[in-house]
VEXKE-267542 format. One record per residue (C-alpha): residue number from 1; residue in one letter; x, y, z. Coordinates in Angstrom, 2 decimals, padded with zeros to 5 digits. Layout:
# VEXKE-267542
  nr rest       u       v       w
 NUM    a       X       Y       Z
...
END
This chain:
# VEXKE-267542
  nr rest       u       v       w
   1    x -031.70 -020.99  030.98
   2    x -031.01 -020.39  027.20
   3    x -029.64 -016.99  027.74
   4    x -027.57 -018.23  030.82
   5    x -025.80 -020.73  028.50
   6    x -025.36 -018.80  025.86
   7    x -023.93 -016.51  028.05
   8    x -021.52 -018.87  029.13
   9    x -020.53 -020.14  025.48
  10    x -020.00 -015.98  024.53
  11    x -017.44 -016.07  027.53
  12    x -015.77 -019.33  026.77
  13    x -015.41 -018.24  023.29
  14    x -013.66 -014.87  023.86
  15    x -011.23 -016.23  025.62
  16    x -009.59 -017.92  022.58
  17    x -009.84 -014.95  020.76
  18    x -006.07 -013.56  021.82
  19    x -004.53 -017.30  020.57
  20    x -006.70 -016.71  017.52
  21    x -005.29 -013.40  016.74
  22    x -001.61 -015.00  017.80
  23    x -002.20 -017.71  015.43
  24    x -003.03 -014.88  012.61
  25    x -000.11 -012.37  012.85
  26    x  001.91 -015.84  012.96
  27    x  000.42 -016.92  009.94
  28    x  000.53 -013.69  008.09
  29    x  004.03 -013.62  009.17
  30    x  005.34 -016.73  007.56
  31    x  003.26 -015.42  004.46
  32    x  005.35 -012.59  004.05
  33    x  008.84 -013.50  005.10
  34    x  008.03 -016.64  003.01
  35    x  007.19 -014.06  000.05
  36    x  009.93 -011.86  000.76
  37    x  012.57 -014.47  000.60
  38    x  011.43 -015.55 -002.91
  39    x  011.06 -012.31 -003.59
  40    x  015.01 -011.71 -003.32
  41    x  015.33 -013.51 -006.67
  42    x  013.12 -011.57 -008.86
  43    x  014.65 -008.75 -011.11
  44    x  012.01 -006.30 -009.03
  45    x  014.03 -006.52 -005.76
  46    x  017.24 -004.46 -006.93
  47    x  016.05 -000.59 -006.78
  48    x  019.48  000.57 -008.38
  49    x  018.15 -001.56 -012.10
  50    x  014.93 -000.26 -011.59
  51    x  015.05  003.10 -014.04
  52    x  012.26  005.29 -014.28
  53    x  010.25  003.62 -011.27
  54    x  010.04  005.37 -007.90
  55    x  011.92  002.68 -005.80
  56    x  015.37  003.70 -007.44
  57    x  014.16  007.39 -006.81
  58    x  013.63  006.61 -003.18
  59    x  016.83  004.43 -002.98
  60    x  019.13  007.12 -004.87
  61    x  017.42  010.22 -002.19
  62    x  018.02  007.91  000.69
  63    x  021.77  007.87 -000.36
  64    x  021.72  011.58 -000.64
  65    x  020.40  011.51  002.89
  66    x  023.29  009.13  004.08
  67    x  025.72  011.49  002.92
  68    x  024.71  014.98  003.65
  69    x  021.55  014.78  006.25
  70    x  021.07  018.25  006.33
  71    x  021.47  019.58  002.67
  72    x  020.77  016.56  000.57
  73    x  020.24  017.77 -002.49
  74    x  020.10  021.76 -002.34
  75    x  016.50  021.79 -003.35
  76    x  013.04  021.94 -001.88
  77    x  011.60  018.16 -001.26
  78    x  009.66  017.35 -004.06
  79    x  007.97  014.29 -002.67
  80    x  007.21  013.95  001.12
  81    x  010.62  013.35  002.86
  82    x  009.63  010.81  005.57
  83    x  010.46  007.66  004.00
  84    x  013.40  008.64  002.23
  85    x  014.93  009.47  005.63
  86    x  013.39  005.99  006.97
  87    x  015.38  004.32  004.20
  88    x  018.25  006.22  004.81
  89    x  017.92  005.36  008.53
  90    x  017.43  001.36  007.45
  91    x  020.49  001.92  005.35
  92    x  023.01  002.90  007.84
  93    x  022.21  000.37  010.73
  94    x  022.13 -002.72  007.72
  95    x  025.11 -001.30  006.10
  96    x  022.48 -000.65  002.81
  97    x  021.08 -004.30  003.45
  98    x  017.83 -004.12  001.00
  99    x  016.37 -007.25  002.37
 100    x  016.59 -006.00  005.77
 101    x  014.73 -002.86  004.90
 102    x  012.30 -005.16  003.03
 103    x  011.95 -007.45  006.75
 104    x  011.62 -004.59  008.53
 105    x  008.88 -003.02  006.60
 106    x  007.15 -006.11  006.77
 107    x  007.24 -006.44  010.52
 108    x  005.47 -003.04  010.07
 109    x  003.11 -004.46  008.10
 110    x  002.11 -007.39  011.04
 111    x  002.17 -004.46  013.13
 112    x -000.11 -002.96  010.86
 113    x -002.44 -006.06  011.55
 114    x -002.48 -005.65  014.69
 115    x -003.53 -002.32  014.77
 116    x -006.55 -003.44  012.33
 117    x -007.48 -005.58  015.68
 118    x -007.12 -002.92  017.78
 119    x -009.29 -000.52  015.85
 120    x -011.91 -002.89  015.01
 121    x -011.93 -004.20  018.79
 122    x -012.64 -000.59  019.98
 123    x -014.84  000.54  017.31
 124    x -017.02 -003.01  017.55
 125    x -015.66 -005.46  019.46
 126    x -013.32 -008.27  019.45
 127    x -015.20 -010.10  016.44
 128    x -014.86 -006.97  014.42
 129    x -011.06 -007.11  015.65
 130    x -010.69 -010.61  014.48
 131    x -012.09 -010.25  011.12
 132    x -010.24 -007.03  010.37
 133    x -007.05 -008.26  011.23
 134    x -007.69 -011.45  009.51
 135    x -008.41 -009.43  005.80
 136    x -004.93 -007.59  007.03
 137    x -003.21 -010.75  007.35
 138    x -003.82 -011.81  003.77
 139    x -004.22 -009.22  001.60
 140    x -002.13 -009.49 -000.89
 141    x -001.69 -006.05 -001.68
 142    x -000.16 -004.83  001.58
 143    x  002.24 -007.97  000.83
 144    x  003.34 -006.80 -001.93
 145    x  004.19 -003.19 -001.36
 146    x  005.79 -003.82  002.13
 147    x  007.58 -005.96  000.29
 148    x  009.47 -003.36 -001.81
 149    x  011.23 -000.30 -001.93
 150    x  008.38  002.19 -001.72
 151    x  006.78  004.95  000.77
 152    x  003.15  002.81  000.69
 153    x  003.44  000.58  003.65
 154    x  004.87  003.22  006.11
 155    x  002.00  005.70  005.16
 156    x -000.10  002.96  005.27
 157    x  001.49  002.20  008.69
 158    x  001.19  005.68  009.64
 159    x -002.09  006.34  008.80
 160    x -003.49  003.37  010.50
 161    x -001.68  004.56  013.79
 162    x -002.86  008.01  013.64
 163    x -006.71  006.46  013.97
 164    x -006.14  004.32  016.40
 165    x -004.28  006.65  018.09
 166    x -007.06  009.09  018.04
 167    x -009.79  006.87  019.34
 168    x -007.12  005.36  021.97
 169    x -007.11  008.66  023.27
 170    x -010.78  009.03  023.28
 171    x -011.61  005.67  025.12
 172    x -008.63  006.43  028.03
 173    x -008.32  010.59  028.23
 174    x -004.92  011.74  028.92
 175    x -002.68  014.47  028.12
 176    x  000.26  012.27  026.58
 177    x -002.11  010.12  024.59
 178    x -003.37  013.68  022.99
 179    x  000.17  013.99  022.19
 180    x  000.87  010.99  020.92
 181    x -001.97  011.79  018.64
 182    x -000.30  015.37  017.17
 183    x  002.84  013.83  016.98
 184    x  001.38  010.94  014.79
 185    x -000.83  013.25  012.85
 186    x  002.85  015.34  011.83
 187    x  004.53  011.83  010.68
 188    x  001.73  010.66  008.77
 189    x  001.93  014.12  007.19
 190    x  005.49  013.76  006.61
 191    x  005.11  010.44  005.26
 192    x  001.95  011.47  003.04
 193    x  000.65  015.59  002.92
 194    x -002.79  014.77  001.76
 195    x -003.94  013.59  005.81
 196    x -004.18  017.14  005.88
 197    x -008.17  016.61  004.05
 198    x -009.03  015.07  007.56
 199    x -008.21  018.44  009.75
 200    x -011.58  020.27  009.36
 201    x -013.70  016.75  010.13
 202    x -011.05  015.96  013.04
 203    x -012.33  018.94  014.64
 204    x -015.59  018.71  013.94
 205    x -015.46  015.30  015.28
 206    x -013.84  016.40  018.59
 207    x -016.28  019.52  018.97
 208    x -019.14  016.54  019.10
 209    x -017.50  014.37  022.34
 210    x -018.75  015.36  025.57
 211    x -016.36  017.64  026.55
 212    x -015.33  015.42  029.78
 213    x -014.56  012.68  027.69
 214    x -011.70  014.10  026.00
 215    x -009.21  015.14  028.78
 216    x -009.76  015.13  033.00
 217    x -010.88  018.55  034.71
 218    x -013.26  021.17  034.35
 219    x -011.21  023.30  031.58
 220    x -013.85  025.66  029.36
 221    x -013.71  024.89  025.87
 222    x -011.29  021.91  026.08
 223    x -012.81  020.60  022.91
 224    x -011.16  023.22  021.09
 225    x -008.28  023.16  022.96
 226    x -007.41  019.47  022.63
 227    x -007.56  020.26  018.65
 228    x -005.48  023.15  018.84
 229    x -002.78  021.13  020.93
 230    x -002.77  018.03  018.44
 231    x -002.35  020.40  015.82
 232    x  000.33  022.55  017.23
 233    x  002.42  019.08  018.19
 234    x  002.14  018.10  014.65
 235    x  003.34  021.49  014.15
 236    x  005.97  020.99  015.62
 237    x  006.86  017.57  014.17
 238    x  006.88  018.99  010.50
 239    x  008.72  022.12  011.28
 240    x  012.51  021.07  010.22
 241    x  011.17  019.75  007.12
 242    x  010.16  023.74  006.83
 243    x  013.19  025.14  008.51
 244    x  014.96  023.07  005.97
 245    x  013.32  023.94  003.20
 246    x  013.58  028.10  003.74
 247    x  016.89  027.62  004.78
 248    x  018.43  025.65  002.20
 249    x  016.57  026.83 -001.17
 250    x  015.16  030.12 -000.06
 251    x  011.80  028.61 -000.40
 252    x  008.50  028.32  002.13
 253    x  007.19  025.04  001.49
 254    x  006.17  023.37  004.37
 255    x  006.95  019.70  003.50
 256    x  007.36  019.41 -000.06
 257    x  006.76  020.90 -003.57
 258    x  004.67  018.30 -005.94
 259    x  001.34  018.88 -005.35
 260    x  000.79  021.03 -008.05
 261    x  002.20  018.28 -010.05
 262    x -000.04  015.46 -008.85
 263    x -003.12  017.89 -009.23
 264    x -002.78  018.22 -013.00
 265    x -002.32  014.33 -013.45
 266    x -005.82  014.17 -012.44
 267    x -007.25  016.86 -012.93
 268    x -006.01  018.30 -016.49
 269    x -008.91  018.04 -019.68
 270    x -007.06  014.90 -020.82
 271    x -006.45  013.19 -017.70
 272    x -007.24  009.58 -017.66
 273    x -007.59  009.43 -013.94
 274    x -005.01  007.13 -013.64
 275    x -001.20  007.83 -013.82
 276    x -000.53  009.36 -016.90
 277    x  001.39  012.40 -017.44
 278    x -001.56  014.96 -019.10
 279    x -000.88  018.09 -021.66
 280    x -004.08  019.26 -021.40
 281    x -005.23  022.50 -019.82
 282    x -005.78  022.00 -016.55
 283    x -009.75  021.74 -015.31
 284    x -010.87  023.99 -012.57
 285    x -013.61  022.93 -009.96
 286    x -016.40  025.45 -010.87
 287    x -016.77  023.37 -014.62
 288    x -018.40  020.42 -015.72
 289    x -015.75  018.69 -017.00
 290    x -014.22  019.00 -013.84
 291    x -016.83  016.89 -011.92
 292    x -017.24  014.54 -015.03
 293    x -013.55  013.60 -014.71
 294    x -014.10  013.24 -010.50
 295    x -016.99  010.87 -011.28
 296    x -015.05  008.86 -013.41
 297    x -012.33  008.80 -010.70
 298    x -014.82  007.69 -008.63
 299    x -015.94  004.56 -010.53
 300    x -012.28  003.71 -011.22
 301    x -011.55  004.25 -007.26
 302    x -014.17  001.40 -006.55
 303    x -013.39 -000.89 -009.46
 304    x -011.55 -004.15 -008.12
 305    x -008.56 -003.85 -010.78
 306    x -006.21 -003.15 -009.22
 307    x -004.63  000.06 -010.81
 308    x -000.66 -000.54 -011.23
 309    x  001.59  002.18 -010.83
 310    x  005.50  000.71 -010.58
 311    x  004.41 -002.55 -009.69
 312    x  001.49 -004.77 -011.13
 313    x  000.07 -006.94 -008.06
 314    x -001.30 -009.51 -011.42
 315    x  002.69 -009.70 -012.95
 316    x  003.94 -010.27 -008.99
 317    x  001.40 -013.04 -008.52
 318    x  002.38 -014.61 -011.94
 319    x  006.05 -014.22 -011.14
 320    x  005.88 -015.69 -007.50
 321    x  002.83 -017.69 -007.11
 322    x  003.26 -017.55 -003.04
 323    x  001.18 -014.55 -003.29
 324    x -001.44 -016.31 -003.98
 325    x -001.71 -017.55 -000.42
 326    x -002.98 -013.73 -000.18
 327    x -006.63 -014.56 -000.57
 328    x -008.22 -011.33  000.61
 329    x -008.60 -008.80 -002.40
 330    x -009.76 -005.33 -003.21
 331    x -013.33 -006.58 -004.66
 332    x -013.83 -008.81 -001.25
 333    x -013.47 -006.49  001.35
 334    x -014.81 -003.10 -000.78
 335    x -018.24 -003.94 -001.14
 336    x -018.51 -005.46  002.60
 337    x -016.99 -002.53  003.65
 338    x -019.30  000.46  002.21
 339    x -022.15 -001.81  004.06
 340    x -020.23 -001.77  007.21
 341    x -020.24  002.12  006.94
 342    x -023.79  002.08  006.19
 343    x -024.69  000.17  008.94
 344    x -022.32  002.87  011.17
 345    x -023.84  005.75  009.79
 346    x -026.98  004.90  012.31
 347    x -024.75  006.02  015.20
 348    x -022.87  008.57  013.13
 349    x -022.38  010.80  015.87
 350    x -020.52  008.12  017.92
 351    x -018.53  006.65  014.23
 352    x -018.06  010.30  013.04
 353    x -014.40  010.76  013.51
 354    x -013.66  007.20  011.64
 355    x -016.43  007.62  009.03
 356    x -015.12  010.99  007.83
 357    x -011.36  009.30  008.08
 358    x -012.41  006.94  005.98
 359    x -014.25  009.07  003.71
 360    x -010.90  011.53  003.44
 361    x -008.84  008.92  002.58
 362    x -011.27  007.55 -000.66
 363    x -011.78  011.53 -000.96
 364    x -007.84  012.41 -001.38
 365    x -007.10  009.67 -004.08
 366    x -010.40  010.77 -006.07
 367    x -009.09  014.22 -006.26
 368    x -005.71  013.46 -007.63
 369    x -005.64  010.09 -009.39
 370    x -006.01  006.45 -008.77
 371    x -003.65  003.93 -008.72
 372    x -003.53  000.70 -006.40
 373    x -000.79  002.13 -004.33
 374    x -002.97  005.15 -002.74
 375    x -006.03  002.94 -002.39
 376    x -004.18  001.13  000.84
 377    x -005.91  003.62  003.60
 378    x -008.85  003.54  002.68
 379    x -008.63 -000.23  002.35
 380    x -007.28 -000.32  005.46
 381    x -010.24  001.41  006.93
 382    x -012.42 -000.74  004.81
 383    x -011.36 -003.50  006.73
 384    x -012.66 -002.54  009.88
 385    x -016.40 -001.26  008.26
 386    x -016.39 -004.60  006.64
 387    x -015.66 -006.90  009.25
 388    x -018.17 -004.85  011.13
 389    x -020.84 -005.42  008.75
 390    x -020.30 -009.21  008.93
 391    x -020.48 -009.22  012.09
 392    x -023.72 -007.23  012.42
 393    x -025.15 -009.38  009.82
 394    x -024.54 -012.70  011.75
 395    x -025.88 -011.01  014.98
 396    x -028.91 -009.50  013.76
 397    x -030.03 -012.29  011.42
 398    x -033.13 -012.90  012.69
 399    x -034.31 -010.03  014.69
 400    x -033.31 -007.96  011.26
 401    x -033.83 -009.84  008.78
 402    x -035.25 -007.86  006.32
 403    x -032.64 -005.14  006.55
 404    x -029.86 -007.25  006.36
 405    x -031.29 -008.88  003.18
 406    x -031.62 -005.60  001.25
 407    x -028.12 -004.37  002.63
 408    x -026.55 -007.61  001.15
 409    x -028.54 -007.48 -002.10
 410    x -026.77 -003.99 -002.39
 411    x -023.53 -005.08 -001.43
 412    x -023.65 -007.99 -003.88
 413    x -025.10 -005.73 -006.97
 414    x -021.88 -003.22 -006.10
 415    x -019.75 -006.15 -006.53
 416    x -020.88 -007.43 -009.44
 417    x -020.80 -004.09 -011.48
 418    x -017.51 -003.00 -010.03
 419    x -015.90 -006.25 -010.25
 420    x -014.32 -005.65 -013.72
 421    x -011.02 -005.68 -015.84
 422    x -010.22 -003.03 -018.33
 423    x -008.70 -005.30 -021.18
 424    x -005.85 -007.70 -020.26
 425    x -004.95 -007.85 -016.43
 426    x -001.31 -007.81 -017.10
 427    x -000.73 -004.94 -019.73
 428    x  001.61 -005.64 -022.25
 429    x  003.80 -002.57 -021.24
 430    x  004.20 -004.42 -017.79
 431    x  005.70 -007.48 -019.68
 432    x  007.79 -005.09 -021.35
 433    x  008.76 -003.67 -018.48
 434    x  009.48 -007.03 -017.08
 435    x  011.82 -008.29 -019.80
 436    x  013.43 -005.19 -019.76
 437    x  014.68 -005.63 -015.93
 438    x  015.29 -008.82 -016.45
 439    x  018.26 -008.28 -019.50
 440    x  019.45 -005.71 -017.13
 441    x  019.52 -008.17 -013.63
 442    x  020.99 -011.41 -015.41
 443    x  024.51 -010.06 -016.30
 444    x  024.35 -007.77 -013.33
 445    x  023.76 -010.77 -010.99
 446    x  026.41 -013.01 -013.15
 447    x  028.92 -010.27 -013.19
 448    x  028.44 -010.79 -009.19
 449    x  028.58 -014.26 -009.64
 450    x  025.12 -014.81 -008.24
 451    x  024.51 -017.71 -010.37
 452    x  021.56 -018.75 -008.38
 453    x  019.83 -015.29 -008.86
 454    x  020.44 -015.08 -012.61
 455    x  019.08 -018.84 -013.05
 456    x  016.11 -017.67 -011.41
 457    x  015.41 -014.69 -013.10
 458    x  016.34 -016.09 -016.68
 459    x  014.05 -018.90 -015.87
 460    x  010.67 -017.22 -014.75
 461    x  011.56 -014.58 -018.15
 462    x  010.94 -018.24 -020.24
 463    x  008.30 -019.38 -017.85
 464    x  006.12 -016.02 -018.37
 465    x  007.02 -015.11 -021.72
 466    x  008.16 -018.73 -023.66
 467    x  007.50 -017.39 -027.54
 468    x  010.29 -014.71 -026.66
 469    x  013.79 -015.02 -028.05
 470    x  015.36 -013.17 -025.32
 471    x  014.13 -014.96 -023.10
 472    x  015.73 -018.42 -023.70
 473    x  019.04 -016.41 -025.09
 474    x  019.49 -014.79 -021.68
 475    x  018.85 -018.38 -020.15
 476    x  021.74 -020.14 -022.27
 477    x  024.08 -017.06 -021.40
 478    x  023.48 -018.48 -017.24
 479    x  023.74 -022.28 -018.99
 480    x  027.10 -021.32 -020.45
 481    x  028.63 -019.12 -017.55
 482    x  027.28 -022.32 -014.84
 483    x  029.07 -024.81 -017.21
 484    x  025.85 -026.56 -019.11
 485    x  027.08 -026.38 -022.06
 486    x  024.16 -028.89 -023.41
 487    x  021.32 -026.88 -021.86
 488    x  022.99 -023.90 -023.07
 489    x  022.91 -024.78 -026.97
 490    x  019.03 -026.45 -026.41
 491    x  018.49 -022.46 -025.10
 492    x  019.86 -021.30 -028.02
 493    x  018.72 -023.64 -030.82
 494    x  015.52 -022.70 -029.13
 495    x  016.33 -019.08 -029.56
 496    x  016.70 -019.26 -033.31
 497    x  013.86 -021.48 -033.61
 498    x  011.75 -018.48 -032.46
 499    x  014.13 -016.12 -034.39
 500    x  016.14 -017.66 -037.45
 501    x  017.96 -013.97 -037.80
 502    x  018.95 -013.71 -033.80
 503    x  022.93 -013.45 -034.89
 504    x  024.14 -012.69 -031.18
 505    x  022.30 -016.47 -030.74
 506    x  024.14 -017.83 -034.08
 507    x  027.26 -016.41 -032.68
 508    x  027.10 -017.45 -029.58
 509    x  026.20 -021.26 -030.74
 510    x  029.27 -021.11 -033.16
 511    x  031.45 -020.25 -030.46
 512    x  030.61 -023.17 -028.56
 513    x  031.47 -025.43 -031.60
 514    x  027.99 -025.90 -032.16
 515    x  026.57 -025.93 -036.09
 516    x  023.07 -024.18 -036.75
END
């Protein structure tokens, strides 16, 4: 009788689950079109201002791309091509619309959600699904790179497809879904080389299916063959990139030249493990020092800072508190998730393929260097693992109790010691930064007469940074060229309050018939 009803309840229950996930992606969509339209009027939306950061890089290539498809620049890609061409792509059908590249990228990212439900669905069931898509939905840290000029979210994206693609194709066998899996494996390569870690455990992980459940018919050594033909399709995918390469510098490199480069950030005797451009000699694996520095990377991989590299997720939050509405962080889902890929490693044959994807994509960003921005796949991954291990938990605890009390005693222990911030969360060389973008956006934005922009940008400058003369000088230049003349000389009497010998501020007041 008990079971029958509980039966019954399981049933009823599942069949909210699609309005559940509806009423998730909806939520998670207002959160970042909500976001992104705020977003519009800080001074980090405008790539062309931004010097020395990667999103006026990627918006200067994409223009490159616009104009000569083909050529672009005469040189070998240094930095995978993919999203420079997606940009490019973005660019032509919004006539170079930044805020529609921004929307699109973050209807990728609900997409991306999605796919978190998918994956977790198949790997655990709908629960798992639920949960993983619900950490998508509101982690702030997807939000905020989908939300800018930058290659993250599409290999994010990418990445994410190319797993659930592959287990897709496991669950439902068939030729075209095999296909769909090379041809994803070659854009997620385009988009980001370093996939490439996962080809040895991708065929290790195929050579342990049953042979019949990869593709129909009684073909010897299909195993093999299904590899080789995911492989080739990729192939095939990232052979222009090639072909362009040879045939416009001379040079073989298959998809682009700056791995070397991003080797010896990490990886050089006075490497920090984090961006920083090293002059050290560079380490090689058979030394000590070599597999000191990875175990360092490793603790800073872990770590719930999150590592800033072009944008600081802490400065973003502080600028547009919206983002706050992200709850889900890197030191919530982390921990969870490592027990979630304990608990899988008891059926690692059957997990194998997204165990070692996972463990490539933490692998990858350990052997170069860690920043927030290459944590994403791993997260992503994370997701699922975690949301499976809450799930477990709840469903085993009472038959297991005693197992699921030591995992969580080790899940809570790795949160505790890796829940730490390496000085201040917002560096002062981010602030820096920050002021710095903004005196370049307010009299761009005036000169375009975008008086609302430059309001809003001289405003939060005050709001974050109040003791800083610039800062309430840049605000009474918008007073002045909106026509509040009053608020303009309270900016400035402010400004020389905080800095007697400001004379651009002493000027400016005397020009306005104003006495010091």
């Amino acid at each position: 009788m008990f079971l029958t009803l509980r039966t019954i309840m399981k049933e009823r229950a599942e069949k909210y689950f699609p309005f559940i996930l509806i009423f998730l992606l909806l939520l998670g969509t207002l959160l970042r079109f909500t976001y992104a339209c705020q977003f519009r009027s800080t001074v980090f939306f405008n790539p062309v201002l931004m010097d020395r950061h990667d999103q006026k890089t990627f918006h200067l290539w994409a223009k490159q791309i616009q104009a000569h498809p083909w050529y672009v620049d005469g040189k070998v890609f240094y930095m995978a091509p993919l999203y420079p061409y997606f940009l490019a792509l973005l660019y032509t059908i919004s006539g170079d619309n930044i805020f529609f590249v921004l929307c699109f990228q973050l209807i990728l990212d609900v997409l991306l959600c999605l796919f978190l439900y998918l994956l977790g669905t198949i790997i655990g069931g709908r629960k798992v699904g639920i949960l993983a898509a619900l950490f998508g939905c509101f982690y702030r840290t997807f939000i905020v790179y989908a939300s800018t000029v930058l290659s993250d979210s599409l290999i994010l994206f990418l990445y994410t497809a190319f797993i659930l693609s592959l287990y897709s194709a496991l669950r439902k066998p068939a030729l075209v879904r095999w296909m769909l899996v090379g041809f994803l494996l070659g854009l997620s390569a385009l988009a980001k080389p370093t996939i490439g870690i996962y080809l040895p455990f991708l065929l290790l992980g195929l050579l342990l299916q049953k042979s019949e459940a990869l593709v129909p018919g009684n073909i010897r050594g299909k195993n093999l063959l299904v590899f080789l033909l995911v492989v080739a399709i990729s192939g095939l995918v990232i052979l222009p990139v090639t072909m362009r390469n040879l045939f416009v510098a001379g040079e073989f490199v298959p998809i682009c030249s700056n791995g070397p480069v991003n080797w010896a950030i990490g990886n050089s005797s006075d490497s920090l493990g984090l961006f920083c451009y090293p002059r050290g000699r560079l380490l090689m694996p058979w030394s000590v020092d070599f597999w000191k520095l990875q175990l360092v990377k490793t603790i800073l991989f872990f770590t719930s800072y999150e590592w800033p590299q072009n944008l600081n997720v802490y400065l973003i939050e502080e600028v547009l508190p919206t983002l706050k509405l992200g709850f889900v962080h890197f030191g919530l889902v982390v921990p969870i998730g490592l027990g979630g890929l304990v608990l899988m490693f008891s059926a690692w044959r059957k997990n194998f393929l997204f165990l070692s994807f996972t463990l490539s994509n933490i692998a990858w960003v350990i052997m170069f260097f860690v920043t927030d921005r290459y944590r994403l796949p791993a997260v992503a991954c994370l997701m699922v693992s975690a949301a499976y291990c809450l799930v477990w938990s709840f469903s085993h605890l009472k038959s297991k109790w005693k197992i699921a009390t030591v995992l969580w005693m080790g899940i809570s222990l790795f949160a505790y010691f890796f829940n730490t911030t390496p000085g201040p969360r917002i560096p002062d060389v981010y602030l820096k930064i920050f002021a710095s973008l903004t005196k370049k956006n307010v009299p761009y934005d005036l000169a375009r007469n975008d008086w609302k922009k430059a309001y809003q940008e001289a405003l939060t400058y005050v709001r974050l940074q109040p003791q800083s003369p610039d800062a309430h000088f840049l605000l009474a230049c918008v007073f002045q060229q909106t026509g509040r003349q009053k608020e303009a000389v309270q900016a400035l009497r402010k400004t020389l309050q905080l800095d007697p010998g400001f004379e651009a501020a002493k000027k400016f007041l005397e020009d306005l018939g104003e006495s010091l």
